[in-house]
C-alpha positions as CSV (number, residue, x, y, z in Angstrom):
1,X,-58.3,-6.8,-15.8
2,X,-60.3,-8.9,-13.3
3,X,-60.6,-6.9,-9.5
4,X,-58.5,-9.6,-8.0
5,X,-55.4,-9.5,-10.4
6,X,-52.7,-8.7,-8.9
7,X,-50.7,-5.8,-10.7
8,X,-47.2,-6.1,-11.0
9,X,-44.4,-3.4,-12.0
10,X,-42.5,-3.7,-14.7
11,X,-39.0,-5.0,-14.4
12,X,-36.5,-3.1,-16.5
13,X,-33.1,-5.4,-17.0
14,X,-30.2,-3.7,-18.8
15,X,-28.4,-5.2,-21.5
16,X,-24.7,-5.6,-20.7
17,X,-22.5,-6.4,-23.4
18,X,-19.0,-8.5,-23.5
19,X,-17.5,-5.3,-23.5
20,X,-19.5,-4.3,-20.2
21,X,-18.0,-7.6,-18.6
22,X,-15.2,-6.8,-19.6
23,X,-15.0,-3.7,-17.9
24,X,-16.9,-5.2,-14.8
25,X,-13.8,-7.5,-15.0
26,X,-11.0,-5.2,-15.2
27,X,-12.2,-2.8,-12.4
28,X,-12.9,-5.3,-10.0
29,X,-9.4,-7.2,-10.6
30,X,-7.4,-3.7,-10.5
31,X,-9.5,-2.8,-6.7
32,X,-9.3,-6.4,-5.7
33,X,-5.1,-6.5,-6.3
34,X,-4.4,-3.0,-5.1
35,X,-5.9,-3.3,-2.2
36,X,-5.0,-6.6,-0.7
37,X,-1.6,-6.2,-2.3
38,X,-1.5,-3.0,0.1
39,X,-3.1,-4.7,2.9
40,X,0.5,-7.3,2.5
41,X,2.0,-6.6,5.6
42,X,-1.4,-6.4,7.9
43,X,-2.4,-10.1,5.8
44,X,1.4,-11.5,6.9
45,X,0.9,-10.5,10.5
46,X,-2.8,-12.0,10.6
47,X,-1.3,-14.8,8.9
48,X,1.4,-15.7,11.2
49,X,-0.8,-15.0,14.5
50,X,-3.1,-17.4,13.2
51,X,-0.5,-20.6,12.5
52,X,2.5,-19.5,14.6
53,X,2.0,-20.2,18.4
54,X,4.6,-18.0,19.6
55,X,2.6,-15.0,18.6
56,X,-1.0,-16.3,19.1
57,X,-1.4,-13.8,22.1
58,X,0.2,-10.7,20.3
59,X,-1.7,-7.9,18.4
60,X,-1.2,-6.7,15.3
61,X,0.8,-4.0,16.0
62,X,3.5,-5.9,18.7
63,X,3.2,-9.3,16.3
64,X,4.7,-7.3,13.6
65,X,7.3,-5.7,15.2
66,X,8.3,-8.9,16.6
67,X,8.5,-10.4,13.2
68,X,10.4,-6.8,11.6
69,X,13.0,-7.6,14.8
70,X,13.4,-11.5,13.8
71,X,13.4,-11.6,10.2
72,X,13.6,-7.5,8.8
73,X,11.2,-5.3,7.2
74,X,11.2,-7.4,4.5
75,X,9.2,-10.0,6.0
76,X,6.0,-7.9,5.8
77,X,6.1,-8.5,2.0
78,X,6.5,-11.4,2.0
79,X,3.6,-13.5,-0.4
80,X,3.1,-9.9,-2.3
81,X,3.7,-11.7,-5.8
82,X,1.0,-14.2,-5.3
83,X,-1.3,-11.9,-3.5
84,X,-1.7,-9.1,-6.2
85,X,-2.0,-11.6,-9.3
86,X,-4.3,-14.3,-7.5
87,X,-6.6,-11.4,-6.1
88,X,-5.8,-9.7,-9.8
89,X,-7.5,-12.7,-11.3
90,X,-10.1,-13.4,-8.3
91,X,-11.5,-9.9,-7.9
92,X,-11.7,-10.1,-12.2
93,X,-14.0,-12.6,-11.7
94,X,-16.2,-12.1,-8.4
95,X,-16.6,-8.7,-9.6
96,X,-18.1,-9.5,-12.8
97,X,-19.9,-12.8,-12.1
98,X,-21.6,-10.9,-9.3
99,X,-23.3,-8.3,-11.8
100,X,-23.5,-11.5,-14.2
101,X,-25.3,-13.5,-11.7
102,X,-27.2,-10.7,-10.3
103,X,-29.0,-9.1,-13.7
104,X,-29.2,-13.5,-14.3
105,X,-31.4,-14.1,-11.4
106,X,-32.9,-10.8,-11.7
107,X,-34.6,-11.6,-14.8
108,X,-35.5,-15.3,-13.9
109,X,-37.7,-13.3,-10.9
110,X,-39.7,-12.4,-13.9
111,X,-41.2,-8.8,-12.4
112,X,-39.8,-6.0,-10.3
113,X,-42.2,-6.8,-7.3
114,X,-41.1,-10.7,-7.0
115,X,-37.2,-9.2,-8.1
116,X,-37.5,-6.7,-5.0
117,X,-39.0,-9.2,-2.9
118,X,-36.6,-11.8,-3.1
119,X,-33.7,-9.4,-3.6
120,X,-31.7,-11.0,-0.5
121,X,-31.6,-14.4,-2.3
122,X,-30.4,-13.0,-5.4
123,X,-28.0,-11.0,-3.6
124,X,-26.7,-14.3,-1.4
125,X,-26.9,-16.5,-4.7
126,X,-25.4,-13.8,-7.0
127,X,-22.2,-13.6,-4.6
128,X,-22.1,-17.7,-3.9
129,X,-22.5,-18.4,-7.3
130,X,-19.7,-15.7,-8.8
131,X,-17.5,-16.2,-6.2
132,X,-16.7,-20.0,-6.4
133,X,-16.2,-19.9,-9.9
134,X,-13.7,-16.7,-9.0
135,X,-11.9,-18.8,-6.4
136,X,-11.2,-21.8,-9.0
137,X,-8.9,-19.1,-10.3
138,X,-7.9,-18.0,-6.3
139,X,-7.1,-21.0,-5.0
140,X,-3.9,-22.1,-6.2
141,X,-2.1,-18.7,-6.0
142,X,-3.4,-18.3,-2.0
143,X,-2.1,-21.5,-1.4
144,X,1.1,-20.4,-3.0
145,X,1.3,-16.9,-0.1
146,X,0.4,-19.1,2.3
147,X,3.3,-21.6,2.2
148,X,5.3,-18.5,1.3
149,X,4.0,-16.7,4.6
150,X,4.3,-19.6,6.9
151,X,7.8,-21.3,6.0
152,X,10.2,-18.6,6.4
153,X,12.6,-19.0,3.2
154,X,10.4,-21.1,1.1
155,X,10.6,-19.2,-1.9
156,X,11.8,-16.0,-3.2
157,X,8.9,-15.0,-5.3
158,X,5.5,-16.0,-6.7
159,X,7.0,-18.1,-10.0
160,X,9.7,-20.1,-7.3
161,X,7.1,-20.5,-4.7
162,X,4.3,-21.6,-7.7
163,X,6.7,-24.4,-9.3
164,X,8.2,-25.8,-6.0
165,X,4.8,-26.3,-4.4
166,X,3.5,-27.6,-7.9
167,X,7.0,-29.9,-8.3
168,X,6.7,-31.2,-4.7
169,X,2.8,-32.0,-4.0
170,X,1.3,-31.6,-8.2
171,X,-1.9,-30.5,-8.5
172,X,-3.3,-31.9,-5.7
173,X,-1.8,-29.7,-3.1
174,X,-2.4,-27.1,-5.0
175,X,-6.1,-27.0,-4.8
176,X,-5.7,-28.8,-1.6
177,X,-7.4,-25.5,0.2
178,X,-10.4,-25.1,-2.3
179,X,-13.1,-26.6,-0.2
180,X,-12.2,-24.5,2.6
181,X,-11.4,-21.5,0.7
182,X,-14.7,-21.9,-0.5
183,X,-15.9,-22.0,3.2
184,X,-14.1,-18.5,3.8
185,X,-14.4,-16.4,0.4
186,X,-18.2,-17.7,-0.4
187,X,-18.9,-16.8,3.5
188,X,-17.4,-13.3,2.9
189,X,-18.8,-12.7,-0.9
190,X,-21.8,-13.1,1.0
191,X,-21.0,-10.2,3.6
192,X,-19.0,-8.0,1.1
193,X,-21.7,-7.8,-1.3
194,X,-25.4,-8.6,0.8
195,X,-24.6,-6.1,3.6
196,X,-22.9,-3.7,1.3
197,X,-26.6,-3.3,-0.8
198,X,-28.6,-3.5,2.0
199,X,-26.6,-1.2,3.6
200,X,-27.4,1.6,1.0
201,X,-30.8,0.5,0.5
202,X,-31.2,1.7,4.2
203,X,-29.3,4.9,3.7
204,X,-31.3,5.5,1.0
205,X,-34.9,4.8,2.0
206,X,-34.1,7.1,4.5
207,X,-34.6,10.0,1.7
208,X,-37.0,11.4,-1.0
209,X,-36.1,10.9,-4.6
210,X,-35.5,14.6,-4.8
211,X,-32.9,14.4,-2.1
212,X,-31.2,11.2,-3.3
213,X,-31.1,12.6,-7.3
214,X,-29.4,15.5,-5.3
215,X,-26.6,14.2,-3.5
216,X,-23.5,15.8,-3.2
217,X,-20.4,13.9,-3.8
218,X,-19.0,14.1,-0.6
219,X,-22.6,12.9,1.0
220,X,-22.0,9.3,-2.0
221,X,-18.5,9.1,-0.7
222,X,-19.9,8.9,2.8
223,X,-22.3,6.2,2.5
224,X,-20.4,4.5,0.2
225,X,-17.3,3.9,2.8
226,X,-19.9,4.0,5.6
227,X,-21.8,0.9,4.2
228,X,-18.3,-1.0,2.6
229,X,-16.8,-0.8,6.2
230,X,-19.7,-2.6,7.6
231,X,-19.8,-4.9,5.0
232,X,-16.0,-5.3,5.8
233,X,-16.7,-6.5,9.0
234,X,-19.6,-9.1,8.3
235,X,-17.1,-10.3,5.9
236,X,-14.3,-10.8,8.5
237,X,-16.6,-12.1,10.8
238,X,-18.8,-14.8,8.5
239,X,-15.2,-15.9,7.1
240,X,-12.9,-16.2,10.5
241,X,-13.1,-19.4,11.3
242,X,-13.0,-20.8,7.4
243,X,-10.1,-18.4,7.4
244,X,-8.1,-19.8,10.3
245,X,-8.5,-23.6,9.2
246,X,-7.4,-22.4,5.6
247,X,-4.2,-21.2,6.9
248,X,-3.1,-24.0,9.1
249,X,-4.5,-27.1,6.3
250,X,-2.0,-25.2,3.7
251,X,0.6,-25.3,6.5
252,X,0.6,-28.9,6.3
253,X,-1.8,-28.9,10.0
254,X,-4.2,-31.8,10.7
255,X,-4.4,-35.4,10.0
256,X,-4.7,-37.5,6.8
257,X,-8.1,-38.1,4.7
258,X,-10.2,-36.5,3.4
259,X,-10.5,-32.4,3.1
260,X,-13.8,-32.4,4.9
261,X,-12.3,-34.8,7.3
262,X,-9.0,-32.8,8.4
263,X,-11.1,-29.7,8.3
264,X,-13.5,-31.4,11.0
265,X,-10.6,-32.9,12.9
266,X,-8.5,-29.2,13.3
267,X,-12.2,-27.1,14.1
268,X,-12.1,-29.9,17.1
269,X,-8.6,-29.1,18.0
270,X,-8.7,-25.5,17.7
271,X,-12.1,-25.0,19.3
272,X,-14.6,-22.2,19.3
273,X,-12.3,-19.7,20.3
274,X,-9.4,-20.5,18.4
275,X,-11.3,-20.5,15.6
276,X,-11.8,-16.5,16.1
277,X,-8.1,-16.1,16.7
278,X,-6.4,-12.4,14.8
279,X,-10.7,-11.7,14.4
280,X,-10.0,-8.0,15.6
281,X,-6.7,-7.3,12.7
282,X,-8.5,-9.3,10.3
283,X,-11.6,-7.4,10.8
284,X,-9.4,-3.7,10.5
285,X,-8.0,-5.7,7.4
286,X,-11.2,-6.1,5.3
287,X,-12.8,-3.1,6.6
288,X,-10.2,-1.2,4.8
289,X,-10.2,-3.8,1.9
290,X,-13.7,-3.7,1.2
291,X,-14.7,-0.2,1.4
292,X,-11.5,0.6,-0.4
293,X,-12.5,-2.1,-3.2
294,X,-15.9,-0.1,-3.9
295,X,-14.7,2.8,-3.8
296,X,-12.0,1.5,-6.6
297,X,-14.5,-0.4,-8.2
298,X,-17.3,2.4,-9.0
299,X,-14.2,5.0,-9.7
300,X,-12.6,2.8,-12.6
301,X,-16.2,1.7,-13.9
302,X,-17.2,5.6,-13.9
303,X,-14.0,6.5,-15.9
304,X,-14.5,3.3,-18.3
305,X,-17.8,4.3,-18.6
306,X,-19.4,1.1,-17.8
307,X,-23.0,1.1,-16.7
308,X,-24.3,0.7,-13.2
309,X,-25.1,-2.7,-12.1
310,X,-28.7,-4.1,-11.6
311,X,-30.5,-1.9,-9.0
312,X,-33.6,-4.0,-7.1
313,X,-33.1,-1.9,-3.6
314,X,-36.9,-1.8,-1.7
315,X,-37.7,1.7,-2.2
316,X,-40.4,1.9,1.1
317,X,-42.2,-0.7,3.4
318,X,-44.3,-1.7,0.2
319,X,-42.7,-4.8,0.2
């Protein structure tokens, strides 16, 4: 080898099988549903604060119980149906396309080096690329909870609330939100998944391999929450304002046009601030959801036995 080749070290890509998908699948549409269909009530509240201006200034904690004293206890369920099987269906399929996309772009990189080197990109692309074809499944169902959340008596369940909205506006209003649901869940893939690996890159540069090989399980449950809460709140925070137009477009909010037009024409109305509106419950929220949905996620793989994803974390400051 000439003095000025460059040496490169070799990139080892695992070979998943349907079967691996398959499990990636099931494990990330059983954390997905589980835990937003036990975040229900905290999503309701966020929800409501977000489209309804009489509790626009209230918390999380006084909006519900202004809602439990109007409408019952009840109302914090309301939307459950379409919550757990659209985040059954969406979490399926982010969960999986991400390792899909990942070990994809990891072997186009060619070599560990340029893999490690671009490992944000594939990390950013990886979640963009999994998540939109996740929220073709997503979309319809979230617009279902939505109506359901913000018309009080609008349905009694997700196959009632389904067929009425796709009786009264067909197809159309049902993917009506899927440019800006792209907007949110692409913005917060992007948080969820980037911020969660980075996260435990950091924790674990921080240690020799002796140390890391070594860890007890209390010190992997640690950073594992540690770094899913953080994520959790990039998520909440890159998503917000996506998140808040989402809500009031499939309330029936904002002018006539085009998508990109009414989305432009309600940002203007709302404004800066607005846009941020329920940011601190909505950031508790996917905290909780995230970390929870790792921590889900690697616990079902583990007892599946499926096989670890595609590791390309910068080991030192080689890179």
């Amino acid at each position: 080898m000439a003095p000025d080749s460059k040496q490169t070290s070799p990139l080892y890509v695992p070979h998943f099988t349907p079967a691996n998908y398959g499990s990636f699948f099931l494990a990330g549409a059983l954390c997905a549903t589980i835990t937003h269909g036990a975040m229900t009530p905290i999503d309701v509240v966020k929800t409501r604060i977000q489209i309804d201006p009489a509790l626009a200034r209230h918390s999380l904690l006084s909006g519900g119980r202004l809602i439990v004293a109007k409408e019952g206890p009840s109302a914090l369920l309301t939307g459950f149906g379409p919550t757990a099987v659209g985040y059954f269906v969406q979490g399926g399929g982010k969960f999986a396309g991400y390792e899909f996309w990942k070990k994809r772009f990891v072997s186009i990189a060619g070599d560990k080096d340029t893999a490690v080197k671009y490992r944000t990109a594939i990390y950013l692309g990886a979640a963009s690329v999994g998540e939109f074809f996740a929220d073709i499944l997503l979309t319809p169902l979230e617009a279902t909870r939505i109506r359901m959340v913000s018309r009080h008596g609008y349905a009694t369940g997700l196959v009632s609330g389904f067929t009425r909205l796709l009786r009264e506006g067909g197809v159309r209003d049902l993917y009506a939100g899927f440019i800006p649901i792209l907007f949110k869940q692409i913005p917060y893939a992007i948080g969820q998944f980037t911020v969660n690996e980075l996260c435990h890159e950091t924790a674990f540069r921080s240690m020799s391999k002796e140390t890391r090989a070594t860890l007890s399980p209390s010190a992997n449950l640690s950073i594992s929450l540690g770094s899913g809460v953080i994520a959790g709140f990039a998520a909440a925070i890159l998503s917000q304002p996506a998140d808040t137009l989402l809500s009031q477009i499939n309330k029936g909010h904002g002018p006539s046009g085009t998508i990109l037009y009414r989305l432009g024409v309600l940002a203007k109305q709302t404004g800066f601030r607005g846009l941020f509106v329920g940011l601190g419950p909505r950031m508790v929220m996917t905290a909780g959801l995230v970390s929870g949905q790792f921590l889900i996620y690697g616990a079902i793989k583990q007892a599946m036995g499926a096989p670890p994803g595609v590791e390309i974390h910068k080991e030192s400051k080689k890179y």
